[in-house]
N, C-alpha and C positions, 0 to 999 in steps of 0.2 A: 971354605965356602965363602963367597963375597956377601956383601951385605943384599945384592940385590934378591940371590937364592934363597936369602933365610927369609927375607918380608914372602916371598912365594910358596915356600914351604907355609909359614904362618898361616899364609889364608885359605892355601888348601886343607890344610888341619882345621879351620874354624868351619869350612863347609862341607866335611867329607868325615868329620868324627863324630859318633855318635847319632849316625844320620838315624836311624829307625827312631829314636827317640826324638830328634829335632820335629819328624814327620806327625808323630804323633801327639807332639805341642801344639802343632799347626790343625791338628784335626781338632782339638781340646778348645781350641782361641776361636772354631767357626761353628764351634757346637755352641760353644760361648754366646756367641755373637748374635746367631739365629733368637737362640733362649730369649737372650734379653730386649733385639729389637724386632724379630719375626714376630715372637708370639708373645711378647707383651703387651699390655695396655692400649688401645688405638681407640681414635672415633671415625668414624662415616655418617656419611647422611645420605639419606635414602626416600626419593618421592616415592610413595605408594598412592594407586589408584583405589579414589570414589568412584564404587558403583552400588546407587542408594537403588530400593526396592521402593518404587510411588504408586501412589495410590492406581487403579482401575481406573478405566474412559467412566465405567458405572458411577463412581463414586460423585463426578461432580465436582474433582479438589485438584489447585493447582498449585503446583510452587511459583511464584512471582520475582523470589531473587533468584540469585546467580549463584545456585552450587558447586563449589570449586572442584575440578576436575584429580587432584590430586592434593597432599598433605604432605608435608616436610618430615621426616623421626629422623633423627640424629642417635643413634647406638654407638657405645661402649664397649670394650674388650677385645680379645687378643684378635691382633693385627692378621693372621691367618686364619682366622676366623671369619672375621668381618669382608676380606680380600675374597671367597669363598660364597660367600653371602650374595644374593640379587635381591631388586625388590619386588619380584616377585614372591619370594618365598615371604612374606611378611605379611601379604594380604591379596586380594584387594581388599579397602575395606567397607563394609556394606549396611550402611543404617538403616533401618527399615521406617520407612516413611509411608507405609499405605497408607493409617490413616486419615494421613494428609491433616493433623492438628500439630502436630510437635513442632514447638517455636524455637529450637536450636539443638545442636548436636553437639555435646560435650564430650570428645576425645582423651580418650586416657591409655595408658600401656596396654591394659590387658585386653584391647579390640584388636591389637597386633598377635602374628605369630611368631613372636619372637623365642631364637632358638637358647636353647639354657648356655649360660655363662656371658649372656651379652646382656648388656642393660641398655633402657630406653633413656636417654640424656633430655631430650628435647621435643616437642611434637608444635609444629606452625603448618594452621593454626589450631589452638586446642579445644578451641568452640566455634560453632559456626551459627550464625543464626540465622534463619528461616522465617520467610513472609508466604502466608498461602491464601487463597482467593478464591469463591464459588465458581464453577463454571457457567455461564448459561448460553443459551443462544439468542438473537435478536435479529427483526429483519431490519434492513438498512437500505434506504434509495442509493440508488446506482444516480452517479452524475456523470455524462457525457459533455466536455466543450468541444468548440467547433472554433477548427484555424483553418485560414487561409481563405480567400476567394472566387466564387465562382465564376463563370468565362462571363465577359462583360453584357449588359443587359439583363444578368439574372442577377435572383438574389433569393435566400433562405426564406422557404415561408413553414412561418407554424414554426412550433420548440423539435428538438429533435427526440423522436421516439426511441425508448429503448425495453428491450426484452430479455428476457423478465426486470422489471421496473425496477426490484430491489430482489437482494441476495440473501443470505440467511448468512452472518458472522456471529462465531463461537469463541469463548475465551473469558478472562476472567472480567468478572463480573464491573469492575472498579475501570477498566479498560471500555467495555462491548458499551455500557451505560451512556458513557459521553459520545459517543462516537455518531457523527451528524451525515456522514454519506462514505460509499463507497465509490472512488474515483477509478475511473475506467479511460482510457488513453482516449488524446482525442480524435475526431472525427476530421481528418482533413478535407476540406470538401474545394481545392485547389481546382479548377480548371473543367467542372461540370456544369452539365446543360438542364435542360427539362424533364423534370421526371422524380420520380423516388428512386435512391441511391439505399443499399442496404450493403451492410458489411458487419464480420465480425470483431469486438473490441477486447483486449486482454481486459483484466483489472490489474489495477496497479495493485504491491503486495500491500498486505495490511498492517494493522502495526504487531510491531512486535510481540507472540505468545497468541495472535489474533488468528483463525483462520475463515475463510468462503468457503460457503458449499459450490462455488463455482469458479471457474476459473477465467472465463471470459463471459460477455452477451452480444447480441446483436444489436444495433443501433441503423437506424432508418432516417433517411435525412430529405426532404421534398425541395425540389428547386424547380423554381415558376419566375416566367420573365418578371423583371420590375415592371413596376406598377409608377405610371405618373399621372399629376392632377393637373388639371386645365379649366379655369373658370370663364362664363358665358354669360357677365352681368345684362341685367334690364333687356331680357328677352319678352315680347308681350307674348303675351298668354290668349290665342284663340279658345273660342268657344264653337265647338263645335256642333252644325246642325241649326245654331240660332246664331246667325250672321250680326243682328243692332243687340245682341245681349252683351254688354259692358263685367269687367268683374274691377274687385277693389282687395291688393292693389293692381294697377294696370299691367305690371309686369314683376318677376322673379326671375333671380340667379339662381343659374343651372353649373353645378362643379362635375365634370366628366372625371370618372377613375377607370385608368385602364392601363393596357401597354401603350408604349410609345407609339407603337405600328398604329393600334389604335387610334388613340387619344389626337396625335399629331395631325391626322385625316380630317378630323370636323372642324367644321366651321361654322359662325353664326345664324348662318342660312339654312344650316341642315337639321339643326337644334328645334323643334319647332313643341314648344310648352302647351298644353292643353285640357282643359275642361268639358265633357259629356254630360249635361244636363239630361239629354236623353235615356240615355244608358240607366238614369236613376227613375224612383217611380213618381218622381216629381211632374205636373200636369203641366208642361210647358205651353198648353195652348191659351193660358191663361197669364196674367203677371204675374209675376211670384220671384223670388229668390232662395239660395240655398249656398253652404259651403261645402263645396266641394274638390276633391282631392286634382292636383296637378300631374301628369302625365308626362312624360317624357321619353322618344326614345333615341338610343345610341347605339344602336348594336352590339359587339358585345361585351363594349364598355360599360360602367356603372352611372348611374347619374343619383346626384341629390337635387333636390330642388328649397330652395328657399324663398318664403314659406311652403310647407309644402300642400297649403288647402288655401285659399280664394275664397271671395264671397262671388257668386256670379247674382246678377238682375237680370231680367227678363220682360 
């Protein structure tokens, strides 16, 4: 036999002798193996959901922080076990908050359900603490601003009206208290003419934990031509019906308010100021004097007069 037969012989004998026993080593080494890193020892970690029981709309009680949606537990024990495991099966976990007083939630193992042989390693976080607040309601003015501008010659008159004036906002007390108006989107009032404009307006949201019994209002907005002024000084002042009756002073500025259309049209000659001695129960057949009020007309512009009373003589 050369040398090269005997090394081949050798290693078919090292894999072909004793095989039922080799095989059954090999089962021996994976039963082993599982034992010791299947189902030994392990950790995981596991978020389980908050779901807290709060108080009734009746009670009046709000939470004000921010409770955490879920909680960290970190468990112990065999690694096919825990592999096995969801965090479902653990909880959810459920603090009962009706009465809406309890200033924190102190988390400990046994709010879990955790299954026997596993241990609870770790729980983030293991307390929570809680701020809570009266509810009340309050009513609140609605504010409307107004953008953009109307077609040239007009212009906004009067505030802008809104319906219903103010809203009713609900919420915790320490919030509803300061709260100085309800803002409501504005009124663009871009490229209108004469007339009252009505439209609906959202509100804008409130603050946060806040809410409105409404969710929009109406808003009313009047647009009337502009209005210009034109003054008519040392206009004299007729008397009327008594031709040599004098008044003091001899004459008063007359200020026209109107539209342009208006305003722009008169002129000093059309303006014509005046006193009716007559008209009062004053005996004009006699000499006498009296103050009496100055007259003016313009059509359906406005006038003021200054002064706006005279002494007339007679």
């Amino acid at each position: 036999m050369t040398a090269k037969g005997g090394v081949r012989e050798q290693v078919r004998a090292a894999l072909f002798e004793n095989l039922g026993l080799k095989l059954l080593s090999l089962l021996c080494a994976l039963v082993l193996y599982v034992y010791l890193y299947g189902s030994g020892n392990a950790q995981r970690t596991f978020s389980v959901s908050i779901i807290a029981d709060m108080p009734l709309p009746s009670a009046n009680r709000m939470l004000v922080t921010q409770l955490p949606k879920e909680v960290s537990v970190t468990l112990s024990g065999s690694r096919t076990q825990l592999d096995d495991l969801h965090a479902d099966d653990l909880g959810p976990l459920r603090p009962d908050l009706q009465a809406g007083r309890k200033t924190s939630i102190d988390i400990d193992a046994s709010m879990f359900q955790v299954p026997p042989g596993l241990t609870v390693e770790q729980i983030i976080p293991k307390s929570i603490e809680l701020r809570w607040d009266d509810v009340i309601s309050r009513s609140i003015q609605v504010q409307v601003a107004r953008t953009g501008e109307p077609l040239p010659g007009f212009t906004v008159k009067g505030a802008i009206v809104v319906e219903p004036p103010n809203v009713q906002a609900r919420g915790p007390r320490s919030i509803v208290e300061v709260m100085q108006f309800a803002r409501a989107a504005p009124f663009d009032v871009s490229g209108l003419g004469e007339g009252a404009h009505r439209r609906p307006l959202l509100l804008d949201k409130p603050p946060n934990l806040v809410a409105y019994d409404l969710e929009n209002v109406t808003a009313t907005v009047e647009i009337a031509r502009e209005l210009v002024k034109k003054e008519f000084a040392k206009l004299k002042v007729e008397v009327i019906g008594l031709p040599r009756a004098t008044t003091a002073p001899p004459t008063v500025k007359v200020t026209v308010t109107g539209t342009a259309e208006d305003v722009n049209a008169l002129t000093p000659e059309a303006i014509v100021p005046r006193v009716e001695p007559k008209a009062t129960r004053n005996d004009t057949t006699k000499p006498g004097s009296d103050i009496l009020p100055v007259y003016v007309d313009v059509g359906k512009a406005k006038a003021e007069v200054d002064p706006p009373k005279v002494i007339v003589k007679w």
